[in-house]
PyMOL CGO cylinders between C-alpha atoms (Angstrom):
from pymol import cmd
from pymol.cgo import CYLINDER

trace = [
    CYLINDER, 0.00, 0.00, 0.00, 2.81, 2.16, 0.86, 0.3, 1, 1, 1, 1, 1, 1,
    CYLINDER, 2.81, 2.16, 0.86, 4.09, 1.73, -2.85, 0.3, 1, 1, 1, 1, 1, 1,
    CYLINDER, 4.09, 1.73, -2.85, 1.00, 3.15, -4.45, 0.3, 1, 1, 1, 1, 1, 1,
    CYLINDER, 1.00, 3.15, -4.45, 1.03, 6.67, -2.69, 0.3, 1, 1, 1, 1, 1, 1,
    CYLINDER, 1.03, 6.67, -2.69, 4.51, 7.23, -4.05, 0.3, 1, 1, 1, 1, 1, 1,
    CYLINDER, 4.51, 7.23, -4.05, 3.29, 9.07, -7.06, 0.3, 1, 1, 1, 1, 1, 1,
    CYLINDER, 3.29, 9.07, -7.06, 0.69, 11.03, -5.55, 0.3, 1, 1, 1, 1, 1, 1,
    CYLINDER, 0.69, 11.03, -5.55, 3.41, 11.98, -2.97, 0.3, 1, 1, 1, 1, 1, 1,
    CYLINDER, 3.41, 11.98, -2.97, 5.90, 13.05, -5.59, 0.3, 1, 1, 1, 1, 1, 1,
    CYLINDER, 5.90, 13.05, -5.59, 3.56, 15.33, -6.73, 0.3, 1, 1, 1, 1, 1, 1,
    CYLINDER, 3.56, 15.33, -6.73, 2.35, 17.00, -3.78, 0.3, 1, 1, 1, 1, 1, 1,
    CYLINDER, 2.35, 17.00, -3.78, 6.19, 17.53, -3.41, 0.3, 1, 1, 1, 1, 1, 1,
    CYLINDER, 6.19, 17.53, -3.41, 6.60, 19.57, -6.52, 0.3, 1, 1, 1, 1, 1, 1,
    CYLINDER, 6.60, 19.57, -6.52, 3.61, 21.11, -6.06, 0.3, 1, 1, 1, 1, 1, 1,
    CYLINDER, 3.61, 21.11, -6.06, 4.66, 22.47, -2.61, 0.3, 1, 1, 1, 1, 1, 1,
    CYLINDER, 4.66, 22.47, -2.61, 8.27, 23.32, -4.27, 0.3, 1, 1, 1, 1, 1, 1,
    CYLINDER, 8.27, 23.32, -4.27, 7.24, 25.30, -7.07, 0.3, 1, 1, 1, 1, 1, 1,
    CYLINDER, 7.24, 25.30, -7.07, 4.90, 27.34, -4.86, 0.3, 1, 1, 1, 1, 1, 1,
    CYLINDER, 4.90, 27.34, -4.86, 7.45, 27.60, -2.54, 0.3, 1, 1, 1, 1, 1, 1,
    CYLINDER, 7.45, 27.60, -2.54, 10.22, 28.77, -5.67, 0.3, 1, 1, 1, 1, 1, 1,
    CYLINDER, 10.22, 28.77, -5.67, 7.49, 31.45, -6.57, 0.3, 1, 1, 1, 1, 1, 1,
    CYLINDER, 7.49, 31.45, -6.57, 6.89, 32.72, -3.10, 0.3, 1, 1, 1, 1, 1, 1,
    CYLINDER, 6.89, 32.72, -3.10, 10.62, 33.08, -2.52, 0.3, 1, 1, 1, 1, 1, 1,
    CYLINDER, 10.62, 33.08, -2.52, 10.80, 35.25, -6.32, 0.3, 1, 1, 1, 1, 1, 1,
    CYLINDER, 10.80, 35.25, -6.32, 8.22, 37.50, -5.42, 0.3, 1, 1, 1, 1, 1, 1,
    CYLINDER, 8.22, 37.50, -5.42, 9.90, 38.39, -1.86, 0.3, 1, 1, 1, 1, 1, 1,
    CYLINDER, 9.90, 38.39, -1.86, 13.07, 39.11, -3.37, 0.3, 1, 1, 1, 1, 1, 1,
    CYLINDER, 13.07, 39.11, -3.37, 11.58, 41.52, -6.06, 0.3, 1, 1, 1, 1, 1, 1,
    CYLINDER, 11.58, 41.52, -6.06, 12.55, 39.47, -8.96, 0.3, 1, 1, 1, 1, 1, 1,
    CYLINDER, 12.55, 39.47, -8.96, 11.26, 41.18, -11.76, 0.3, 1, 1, 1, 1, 1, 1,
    CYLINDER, 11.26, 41.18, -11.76, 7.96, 39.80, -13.64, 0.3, 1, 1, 1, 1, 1, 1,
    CYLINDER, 7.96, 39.80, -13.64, 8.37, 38.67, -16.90, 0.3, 1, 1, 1, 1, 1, 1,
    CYLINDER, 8.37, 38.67, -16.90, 6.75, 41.63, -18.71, 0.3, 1, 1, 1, 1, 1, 1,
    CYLINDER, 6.75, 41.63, -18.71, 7.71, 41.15, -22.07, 0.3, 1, 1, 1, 1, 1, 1,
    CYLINDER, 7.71, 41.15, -22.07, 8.11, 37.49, -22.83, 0.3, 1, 1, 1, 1, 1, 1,
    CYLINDER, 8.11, 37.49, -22.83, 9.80, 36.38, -25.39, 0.3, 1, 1, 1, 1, 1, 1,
    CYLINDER, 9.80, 36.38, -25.39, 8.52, 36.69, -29.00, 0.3, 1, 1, 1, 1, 1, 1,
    CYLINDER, 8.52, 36.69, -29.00, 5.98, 39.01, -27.67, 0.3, 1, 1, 1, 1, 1, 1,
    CYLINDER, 5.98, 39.01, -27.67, 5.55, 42.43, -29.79, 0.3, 1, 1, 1, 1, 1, 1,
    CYLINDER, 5.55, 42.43, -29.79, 7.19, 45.20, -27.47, 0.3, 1, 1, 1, 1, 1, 1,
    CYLINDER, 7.19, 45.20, -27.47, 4.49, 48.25, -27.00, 0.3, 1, 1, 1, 1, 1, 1,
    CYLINDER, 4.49, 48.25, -27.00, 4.15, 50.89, -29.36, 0.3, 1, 1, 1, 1, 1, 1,
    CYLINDER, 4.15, 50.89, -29.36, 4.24, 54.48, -27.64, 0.3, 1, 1, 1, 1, 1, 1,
    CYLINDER, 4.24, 54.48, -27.64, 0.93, 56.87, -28.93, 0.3, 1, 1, 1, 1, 1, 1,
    CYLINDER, 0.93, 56.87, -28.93, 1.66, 59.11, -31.70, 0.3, 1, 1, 1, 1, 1, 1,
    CYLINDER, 1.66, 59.11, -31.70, 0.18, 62.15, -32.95, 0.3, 1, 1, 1, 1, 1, 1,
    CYLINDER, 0.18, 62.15, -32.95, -0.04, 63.55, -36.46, 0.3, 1, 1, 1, 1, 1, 1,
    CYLINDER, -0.04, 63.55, -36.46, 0.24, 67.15, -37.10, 0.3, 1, 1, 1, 1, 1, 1,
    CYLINDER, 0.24, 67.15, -37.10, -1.31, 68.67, -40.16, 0.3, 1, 1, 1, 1, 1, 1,
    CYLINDER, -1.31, 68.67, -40.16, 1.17, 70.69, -42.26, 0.3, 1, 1, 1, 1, 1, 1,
    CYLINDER, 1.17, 70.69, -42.26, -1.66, 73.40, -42.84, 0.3, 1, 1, 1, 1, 1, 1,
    CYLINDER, -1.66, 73.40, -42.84, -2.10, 73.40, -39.02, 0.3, 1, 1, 1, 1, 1, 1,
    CYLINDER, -2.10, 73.40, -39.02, 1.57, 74.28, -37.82, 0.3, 1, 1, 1, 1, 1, 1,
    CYLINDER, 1.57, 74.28, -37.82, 5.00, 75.56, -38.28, 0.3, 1, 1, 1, 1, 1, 1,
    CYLINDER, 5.00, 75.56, -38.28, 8.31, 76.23, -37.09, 0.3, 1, 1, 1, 1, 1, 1,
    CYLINDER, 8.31, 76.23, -37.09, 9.11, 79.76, -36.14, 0.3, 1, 1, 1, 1, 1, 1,
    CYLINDER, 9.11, 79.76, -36.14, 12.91, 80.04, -35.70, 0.3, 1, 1, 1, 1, 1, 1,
    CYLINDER, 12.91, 80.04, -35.70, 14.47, 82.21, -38.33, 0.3, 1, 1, 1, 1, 1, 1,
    CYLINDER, 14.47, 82.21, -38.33, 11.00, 83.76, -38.63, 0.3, 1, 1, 1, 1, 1, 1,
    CYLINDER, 11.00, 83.76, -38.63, 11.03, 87.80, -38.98, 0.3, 1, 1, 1, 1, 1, 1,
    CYLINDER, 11.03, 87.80, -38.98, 9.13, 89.32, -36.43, 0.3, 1, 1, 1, 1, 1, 1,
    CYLINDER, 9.13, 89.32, -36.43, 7.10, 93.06, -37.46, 0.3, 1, 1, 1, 1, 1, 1,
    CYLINDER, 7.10, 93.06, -37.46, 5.86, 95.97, -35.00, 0.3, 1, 1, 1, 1, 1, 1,
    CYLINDER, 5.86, 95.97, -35.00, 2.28, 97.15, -34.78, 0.3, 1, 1, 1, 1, 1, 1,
    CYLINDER, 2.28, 97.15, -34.78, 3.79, 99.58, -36.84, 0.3, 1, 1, 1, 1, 1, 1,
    CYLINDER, 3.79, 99.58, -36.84, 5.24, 97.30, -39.46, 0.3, 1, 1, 1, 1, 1, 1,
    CYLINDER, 5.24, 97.30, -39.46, 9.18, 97.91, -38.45, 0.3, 1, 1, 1, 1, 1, 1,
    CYLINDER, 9.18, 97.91, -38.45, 11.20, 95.21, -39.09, 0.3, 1, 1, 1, 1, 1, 1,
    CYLINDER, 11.20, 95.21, -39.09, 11.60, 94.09, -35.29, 0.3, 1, 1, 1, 1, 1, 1,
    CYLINDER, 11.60, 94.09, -35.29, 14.72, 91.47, -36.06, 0.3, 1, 1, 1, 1, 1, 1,
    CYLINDER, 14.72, 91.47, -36.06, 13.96, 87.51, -36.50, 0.3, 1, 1, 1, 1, 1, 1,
    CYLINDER, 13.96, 87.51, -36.50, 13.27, 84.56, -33.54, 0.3, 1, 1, 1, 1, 1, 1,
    CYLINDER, 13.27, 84.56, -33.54, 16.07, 82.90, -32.75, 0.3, 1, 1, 1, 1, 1, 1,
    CYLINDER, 16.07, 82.90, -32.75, 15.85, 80.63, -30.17, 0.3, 1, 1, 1, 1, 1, 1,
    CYLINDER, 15.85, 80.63, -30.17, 12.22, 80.04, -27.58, 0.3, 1, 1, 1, 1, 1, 1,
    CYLINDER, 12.22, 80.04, -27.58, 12.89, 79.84, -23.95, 0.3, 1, 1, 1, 1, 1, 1,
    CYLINDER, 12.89, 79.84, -23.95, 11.08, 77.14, -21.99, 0.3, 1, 1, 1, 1, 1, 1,
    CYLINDER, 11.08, 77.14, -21.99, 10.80, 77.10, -18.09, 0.3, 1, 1, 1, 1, 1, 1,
    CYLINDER, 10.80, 77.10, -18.09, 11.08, 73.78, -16.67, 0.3, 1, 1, 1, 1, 1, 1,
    CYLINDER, 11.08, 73.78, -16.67, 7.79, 72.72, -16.60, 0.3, 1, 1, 1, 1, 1, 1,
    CYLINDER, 7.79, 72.72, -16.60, 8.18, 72.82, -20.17, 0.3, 1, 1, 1, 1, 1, 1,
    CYLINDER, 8.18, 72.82, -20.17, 5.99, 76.35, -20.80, 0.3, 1, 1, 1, 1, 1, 1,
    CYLINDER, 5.99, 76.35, -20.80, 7.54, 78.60, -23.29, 0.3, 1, 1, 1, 1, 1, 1,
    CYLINDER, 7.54, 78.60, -23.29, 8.02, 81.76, -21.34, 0.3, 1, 1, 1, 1, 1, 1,
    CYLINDER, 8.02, 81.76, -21.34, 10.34, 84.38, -24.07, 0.3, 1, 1, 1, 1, 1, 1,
    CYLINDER, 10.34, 84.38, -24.07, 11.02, 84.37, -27.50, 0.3, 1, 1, 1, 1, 1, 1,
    CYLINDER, 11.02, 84.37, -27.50, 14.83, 85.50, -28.05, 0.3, 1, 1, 1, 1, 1, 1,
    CYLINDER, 14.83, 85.50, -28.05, 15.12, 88.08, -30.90, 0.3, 1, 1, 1, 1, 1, 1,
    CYLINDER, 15.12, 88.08, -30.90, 17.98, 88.58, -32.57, 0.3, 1, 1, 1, 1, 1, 1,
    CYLINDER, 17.98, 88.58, -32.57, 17.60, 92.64, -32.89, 0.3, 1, 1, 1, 1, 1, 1,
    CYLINDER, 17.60, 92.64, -32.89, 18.58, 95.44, -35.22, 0.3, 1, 1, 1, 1, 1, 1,
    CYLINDER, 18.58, 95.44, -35.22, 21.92, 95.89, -36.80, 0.3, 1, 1, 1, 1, 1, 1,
    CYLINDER, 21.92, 95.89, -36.80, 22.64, 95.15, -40.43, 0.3, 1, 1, 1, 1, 1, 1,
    CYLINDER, 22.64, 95.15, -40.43, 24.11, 92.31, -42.41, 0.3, 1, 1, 1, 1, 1, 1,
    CYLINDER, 24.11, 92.31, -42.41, 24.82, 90.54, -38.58, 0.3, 1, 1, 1, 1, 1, 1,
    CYLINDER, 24.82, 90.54, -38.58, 26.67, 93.65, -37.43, 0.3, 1, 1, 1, 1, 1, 1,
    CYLINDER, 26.67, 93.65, -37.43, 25.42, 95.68, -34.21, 0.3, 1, 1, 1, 1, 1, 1,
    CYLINDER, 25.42, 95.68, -34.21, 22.78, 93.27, -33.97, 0.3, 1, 1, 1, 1, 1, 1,
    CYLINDER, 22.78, 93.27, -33.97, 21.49, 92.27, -30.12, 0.3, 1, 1, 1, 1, 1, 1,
    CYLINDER, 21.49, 92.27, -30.12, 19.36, 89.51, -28.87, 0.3, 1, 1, 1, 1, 1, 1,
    CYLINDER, 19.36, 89.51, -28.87, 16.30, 90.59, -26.64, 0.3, 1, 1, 1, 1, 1, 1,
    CYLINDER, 16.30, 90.59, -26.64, 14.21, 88.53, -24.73, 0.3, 1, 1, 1, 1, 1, 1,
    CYLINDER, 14.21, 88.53, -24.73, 10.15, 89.31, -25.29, 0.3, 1, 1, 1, 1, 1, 1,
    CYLINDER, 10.15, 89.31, -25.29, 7.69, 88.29, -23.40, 0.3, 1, 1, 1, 1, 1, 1,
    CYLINDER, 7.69, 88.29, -23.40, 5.50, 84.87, -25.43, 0.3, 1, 1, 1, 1, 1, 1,
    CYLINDER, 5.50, 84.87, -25.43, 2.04, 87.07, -24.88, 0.3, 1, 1, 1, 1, 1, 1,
    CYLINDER, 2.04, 87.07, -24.88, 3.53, 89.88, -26.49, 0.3, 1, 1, 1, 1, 1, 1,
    CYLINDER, 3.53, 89.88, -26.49, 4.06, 87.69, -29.95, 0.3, 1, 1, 1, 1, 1, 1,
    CYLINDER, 4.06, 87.69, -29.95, 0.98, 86.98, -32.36, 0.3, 1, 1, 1, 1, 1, 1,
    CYLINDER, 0.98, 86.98, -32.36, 0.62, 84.58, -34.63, 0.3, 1, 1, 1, 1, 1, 1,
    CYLINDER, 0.62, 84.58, -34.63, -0.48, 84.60, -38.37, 0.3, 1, 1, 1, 1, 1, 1,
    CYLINDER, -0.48, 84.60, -38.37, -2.71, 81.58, -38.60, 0.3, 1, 1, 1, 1, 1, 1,
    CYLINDER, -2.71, 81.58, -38.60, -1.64, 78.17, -39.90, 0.3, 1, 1, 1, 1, 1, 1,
    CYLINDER, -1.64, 78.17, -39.90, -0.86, 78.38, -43.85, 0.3, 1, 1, 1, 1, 1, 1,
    CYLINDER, -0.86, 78.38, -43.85, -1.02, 81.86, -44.51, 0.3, 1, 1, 1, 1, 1, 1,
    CYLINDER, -1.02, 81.86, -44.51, 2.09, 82.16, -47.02, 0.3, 1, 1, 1, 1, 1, 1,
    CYLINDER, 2.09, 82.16, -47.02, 4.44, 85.52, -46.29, 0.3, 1, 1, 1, 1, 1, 1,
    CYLINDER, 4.44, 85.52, -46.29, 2.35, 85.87, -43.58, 0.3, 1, 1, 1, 1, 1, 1,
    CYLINDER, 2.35, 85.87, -43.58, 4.96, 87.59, -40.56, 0.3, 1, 1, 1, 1, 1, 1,
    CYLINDER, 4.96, 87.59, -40.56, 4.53, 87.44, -36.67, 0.3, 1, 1, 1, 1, 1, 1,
    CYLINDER, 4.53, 87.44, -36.67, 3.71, 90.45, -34.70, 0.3, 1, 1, 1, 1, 1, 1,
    CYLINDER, 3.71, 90.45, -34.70, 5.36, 92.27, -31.93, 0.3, 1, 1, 1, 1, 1, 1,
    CYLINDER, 5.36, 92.27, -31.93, 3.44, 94.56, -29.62, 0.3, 1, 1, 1, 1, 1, 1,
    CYLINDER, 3.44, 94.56, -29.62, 5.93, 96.46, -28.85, 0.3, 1, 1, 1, 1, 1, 1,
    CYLINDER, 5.93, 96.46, -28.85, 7.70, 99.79, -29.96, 0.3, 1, 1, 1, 1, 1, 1,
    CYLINDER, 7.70, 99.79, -29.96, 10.72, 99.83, -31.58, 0.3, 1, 1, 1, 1, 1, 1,
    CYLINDER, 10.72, 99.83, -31.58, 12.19, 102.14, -28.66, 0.3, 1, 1, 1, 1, 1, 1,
    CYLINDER, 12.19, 102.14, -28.66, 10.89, 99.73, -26.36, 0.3, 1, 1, 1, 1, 1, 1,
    CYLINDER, 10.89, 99.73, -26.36, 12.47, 97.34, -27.17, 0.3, 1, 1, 1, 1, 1, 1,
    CYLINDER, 12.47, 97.34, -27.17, 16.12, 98.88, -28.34, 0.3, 1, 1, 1, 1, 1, 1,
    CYLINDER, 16.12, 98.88, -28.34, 16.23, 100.51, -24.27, 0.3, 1, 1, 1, 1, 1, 1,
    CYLINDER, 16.23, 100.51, -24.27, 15.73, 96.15, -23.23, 0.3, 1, 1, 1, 1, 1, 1,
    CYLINDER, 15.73, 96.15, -23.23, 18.66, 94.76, -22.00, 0.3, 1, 1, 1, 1, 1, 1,
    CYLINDER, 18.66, 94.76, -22.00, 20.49, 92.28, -24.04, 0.3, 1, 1, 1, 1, 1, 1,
    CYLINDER, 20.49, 92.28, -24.04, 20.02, 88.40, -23.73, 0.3, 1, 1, 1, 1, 1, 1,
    CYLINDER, 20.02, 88.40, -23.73, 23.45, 86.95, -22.55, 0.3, 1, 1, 1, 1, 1, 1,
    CYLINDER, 23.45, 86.95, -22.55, 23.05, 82.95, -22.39, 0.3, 1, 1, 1, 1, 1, 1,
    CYLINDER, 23.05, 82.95, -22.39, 23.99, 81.65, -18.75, 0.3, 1, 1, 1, 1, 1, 1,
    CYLINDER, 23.99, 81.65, -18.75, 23.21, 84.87, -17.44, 0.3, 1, 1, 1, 1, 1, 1,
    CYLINDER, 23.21, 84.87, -17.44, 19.84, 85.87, -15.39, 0.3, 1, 1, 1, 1, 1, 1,
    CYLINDER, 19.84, 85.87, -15.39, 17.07, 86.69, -18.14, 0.3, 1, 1, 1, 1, 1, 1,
    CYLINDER, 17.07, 86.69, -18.14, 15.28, 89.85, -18.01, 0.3, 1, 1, 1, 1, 1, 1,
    CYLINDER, 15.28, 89.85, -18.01, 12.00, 89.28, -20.18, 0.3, 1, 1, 1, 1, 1, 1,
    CYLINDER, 12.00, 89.28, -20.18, 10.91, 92.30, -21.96, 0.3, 1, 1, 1, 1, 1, 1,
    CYLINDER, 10.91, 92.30, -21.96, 7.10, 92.27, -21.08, 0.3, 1, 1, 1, 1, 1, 1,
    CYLINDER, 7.10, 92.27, -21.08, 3.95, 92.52, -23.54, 0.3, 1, 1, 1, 1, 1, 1,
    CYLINDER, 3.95, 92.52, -23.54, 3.25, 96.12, -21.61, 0.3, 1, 1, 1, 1, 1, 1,
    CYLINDER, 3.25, 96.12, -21.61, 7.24, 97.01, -22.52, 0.3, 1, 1, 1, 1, 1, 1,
    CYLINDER, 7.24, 97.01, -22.52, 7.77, 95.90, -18.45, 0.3, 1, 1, 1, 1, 1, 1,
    CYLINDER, 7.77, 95.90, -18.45, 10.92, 94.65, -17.89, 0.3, 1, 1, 1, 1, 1, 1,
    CYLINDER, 10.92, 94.65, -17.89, 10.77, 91.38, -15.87, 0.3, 1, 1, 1, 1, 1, 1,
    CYLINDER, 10.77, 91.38, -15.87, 13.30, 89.06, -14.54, 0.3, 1, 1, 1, 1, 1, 1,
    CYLINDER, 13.30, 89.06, -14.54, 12.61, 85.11, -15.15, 0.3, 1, 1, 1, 1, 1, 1,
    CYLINDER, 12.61, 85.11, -15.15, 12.91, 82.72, -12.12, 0.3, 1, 1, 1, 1, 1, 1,
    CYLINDER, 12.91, 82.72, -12.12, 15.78, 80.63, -11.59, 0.3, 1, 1, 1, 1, 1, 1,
]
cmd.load_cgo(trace, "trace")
């Protein structure tokens, strides 16, 4: 009789093992299995822009309410929650020479809508506004020229 039991014994015995082998895993914080193998890795969520519905603006010329040549964008300053907070313009000279980069305010920028060929982006500020800013120096505290022609100073 004692012969009989010895495969239903075995079995309880690798039963009680592999539960045993999984409870050990988990306390040990073996990493699960999440992509087993031959599985198709996930595919991360696009999103298709519309040519007609955007467009870059660096190296853009930027006009006064006024229609003065204001300079062109030049770089966008983001704060690090990701908001664009200034545009940098690279401002007056001629041919590259006497030219100064001023930080303006986002607000203070308009927009042409989408599509609108030689369409420019406005600036609603003065030219003498915006000659008396101080210059942009990279790695230096920016002062924001304002929408109102207020200077303000960006956090750190």
């Amino acid at each position: 009789m004692h012969g009989k039991n010895r495969p239903a014994m075995a079995a309880a015995v690798l039963f009680a093992l592999a539960v045993a082998a999984t409870i050990a895993l988990a306390e040990n914080g073996a990493p699960a299995n999440t992509n087993p193998a031959g599985s198709n890795p996930v595919t991360p969520e696009v999103t298709i822009l519309n040519k007609h519905e955007v467009e870059g603006i660096l190296g853009r010329e930027v006009r006064s309410a006024t229609d003065e040549n204001m300079g062109r964008i030049v770089d966008v300053l983001v704060d690090r929650g990701g908001q664009v907070r200034a545009a940098i313009i690279d401002f007056g000279g001629f041919l590259g020479l006497g030219s100064r980069k001023i930080a303006v305010d986002w607000a203070a920028l308009h927009f042409p809508a989408p599509g609108k060929a030689g369409a420019r982006i406005a600036l609603e500020l003065t030219r003498d506004q915006v000659k008396a800013a101080p210059e942009y120096q990279e790695g230096k505290p920016v002062v924001v020229l304002g929408a109102l022609g207020k200077l303000e100073p960006l956090p750190e």
